[in-house]
N, C-alpha and C positions, 0 to 999 in steps of 0.2 A: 508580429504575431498577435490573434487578440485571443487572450490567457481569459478563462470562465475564471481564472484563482490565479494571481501570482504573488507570491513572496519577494524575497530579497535575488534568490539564485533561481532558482525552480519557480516555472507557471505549470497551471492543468489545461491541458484541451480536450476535449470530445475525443473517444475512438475513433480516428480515422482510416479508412478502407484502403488509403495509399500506404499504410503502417503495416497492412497486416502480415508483409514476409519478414518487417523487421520483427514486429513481435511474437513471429515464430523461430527468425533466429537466435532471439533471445531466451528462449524456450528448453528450443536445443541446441544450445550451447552446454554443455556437460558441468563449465565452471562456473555458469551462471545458477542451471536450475539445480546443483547440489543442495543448495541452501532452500529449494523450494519442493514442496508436496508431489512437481510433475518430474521428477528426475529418473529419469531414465524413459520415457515416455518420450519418443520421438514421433512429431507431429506431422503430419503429411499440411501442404497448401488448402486440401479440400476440408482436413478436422479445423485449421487455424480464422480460415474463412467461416466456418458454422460458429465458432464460439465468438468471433467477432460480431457475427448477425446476431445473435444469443442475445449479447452484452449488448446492441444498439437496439432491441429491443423491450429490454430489460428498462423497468424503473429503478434499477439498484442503480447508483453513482458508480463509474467506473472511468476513469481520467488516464490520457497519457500526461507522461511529465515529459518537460522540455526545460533543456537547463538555457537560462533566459538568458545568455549573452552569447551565446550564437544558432539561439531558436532548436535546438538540436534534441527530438526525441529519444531520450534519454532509458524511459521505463514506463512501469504504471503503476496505476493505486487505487483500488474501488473498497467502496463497503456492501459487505454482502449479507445475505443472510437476515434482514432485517427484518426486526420482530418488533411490531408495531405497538402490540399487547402491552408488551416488557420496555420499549424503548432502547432497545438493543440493537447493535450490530457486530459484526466481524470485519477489521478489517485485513486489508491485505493488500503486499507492494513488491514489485518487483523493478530492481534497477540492471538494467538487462545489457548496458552499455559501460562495457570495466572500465575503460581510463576514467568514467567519471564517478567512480568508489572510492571512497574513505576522503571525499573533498567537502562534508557534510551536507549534499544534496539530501543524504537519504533520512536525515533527520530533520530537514524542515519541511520536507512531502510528508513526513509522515505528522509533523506538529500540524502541515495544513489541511491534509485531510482526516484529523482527528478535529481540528476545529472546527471545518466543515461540515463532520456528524453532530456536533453539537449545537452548533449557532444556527445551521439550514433544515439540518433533520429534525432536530431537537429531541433527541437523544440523550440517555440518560449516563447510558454504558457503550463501552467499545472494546473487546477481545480481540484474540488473535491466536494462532500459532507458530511457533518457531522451534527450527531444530534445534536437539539441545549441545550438540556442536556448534551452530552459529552465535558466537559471542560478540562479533561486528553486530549486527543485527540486535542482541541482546540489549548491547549498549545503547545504541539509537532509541528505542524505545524505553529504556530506563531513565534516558536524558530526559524526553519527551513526557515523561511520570506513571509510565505503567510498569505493575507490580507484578511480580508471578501470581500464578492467579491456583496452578497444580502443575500434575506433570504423567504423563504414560511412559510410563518404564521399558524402554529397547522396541521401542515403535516403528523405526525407521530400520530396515536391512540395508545398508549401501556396503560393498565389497567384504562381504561375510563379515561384516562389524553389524552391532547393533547401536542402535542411539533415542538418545530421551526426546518425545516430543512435548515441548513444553507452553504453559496456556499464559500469556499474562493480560491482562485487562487494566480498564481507568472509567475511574466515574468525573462526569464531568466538573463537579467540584473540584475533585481533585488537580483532575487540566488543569483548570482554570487558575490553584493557586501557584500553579508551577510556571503560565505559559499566558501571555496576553492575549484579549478577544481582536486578533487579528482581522478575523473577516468581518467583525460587526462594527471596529473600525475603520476598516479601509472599505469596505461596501453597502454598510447599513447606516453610515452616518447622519440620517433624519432619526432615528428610534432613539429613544430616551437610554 
């Protein structure tokens, strides 16, 4: 497979159009997207095909991951929202294929596509949101060096419970003293 970004376990590829019923199965999977902003929101083939054209339209970075030892579309992870002004984005991932949770794919997609806002975008900052019941996810991105950032108080209704949506962010210094320039070593090797 030829990865635009690989790490150690996980590469990125382009959205691809032979993906798109897998990345609506992963959508509406219930146990998948509880953890994400589309939960409960079941996708018809014609919405999952528009937001596919959207995104390969789109100048925002938006990657499938493939966990690189048996090429196997795993999830995805784009940065959105960017604000050129500010040097900012949001980003956001979803690993939409369970057996391959808690094997720490989802913390080096998320190291490489923060390093990829920072070394390609160049980019200052990078946010996010997560639910504040997911604490898998919490963790990932605290390993990775981002901080809480706030929080909205019972944001989320899922089965008459209410829950915290919570903000956390990294600047790239920050990254930087936690996590090495991976892509500007393994693909910018002529730059000082």
């Amino acid at each position: 497979m030829n990865y635009i970004i690989e790490g150690e376990q996980v590469g990125f590829t382009e959205l691809k159009e032979e993906y798109v019923e897998l990345y609506r199965d992963w959508i509406n999977d219930l146990q998948v997207s509880q953890f994400i902003t589309h939960f409960g929101n079941v996708l018809t083939k014609e919405e999952e095909k528009n937001w596919y054209e959207a995104q390969a339209e789109s100048d925002e970075p938006t990657f499938t991951i493939h966990h690189i030892s048996d090429d196997k579309p795993i999830g995805n992870c784009g940065l959105h929202n960017i604000n050129r002004e500010n040097d900012h984005a949001e980003m956001g991932i979803l690993l939409g294929e369970k057996k391959y949770w808690n094997k720490g794919l989802g913390t080096e997609a998320v190291r490489l596509i923060t390093d990829f806002g920072f070394t390609t975008l160049g980019l200052h900052g990078i946010s996010l949101a997560v639910k504040g019941f997911n604490e898998r996810a919490t963790r990932v991105y605290e390993k990775v060096g981002y901080k809480p950032a706030g929080r909205i108080r019972d944001f989320y209704k899922i089965d008459g419970n209410y829950y915290d949506e919570v903000f956390m962010d990294i600047l790239r210094e920050e990254f930087y003293d936690k996590n090495e320039k991976l892509i500007k070593k393994k693909y910018l090797t002529g730059l000082p």
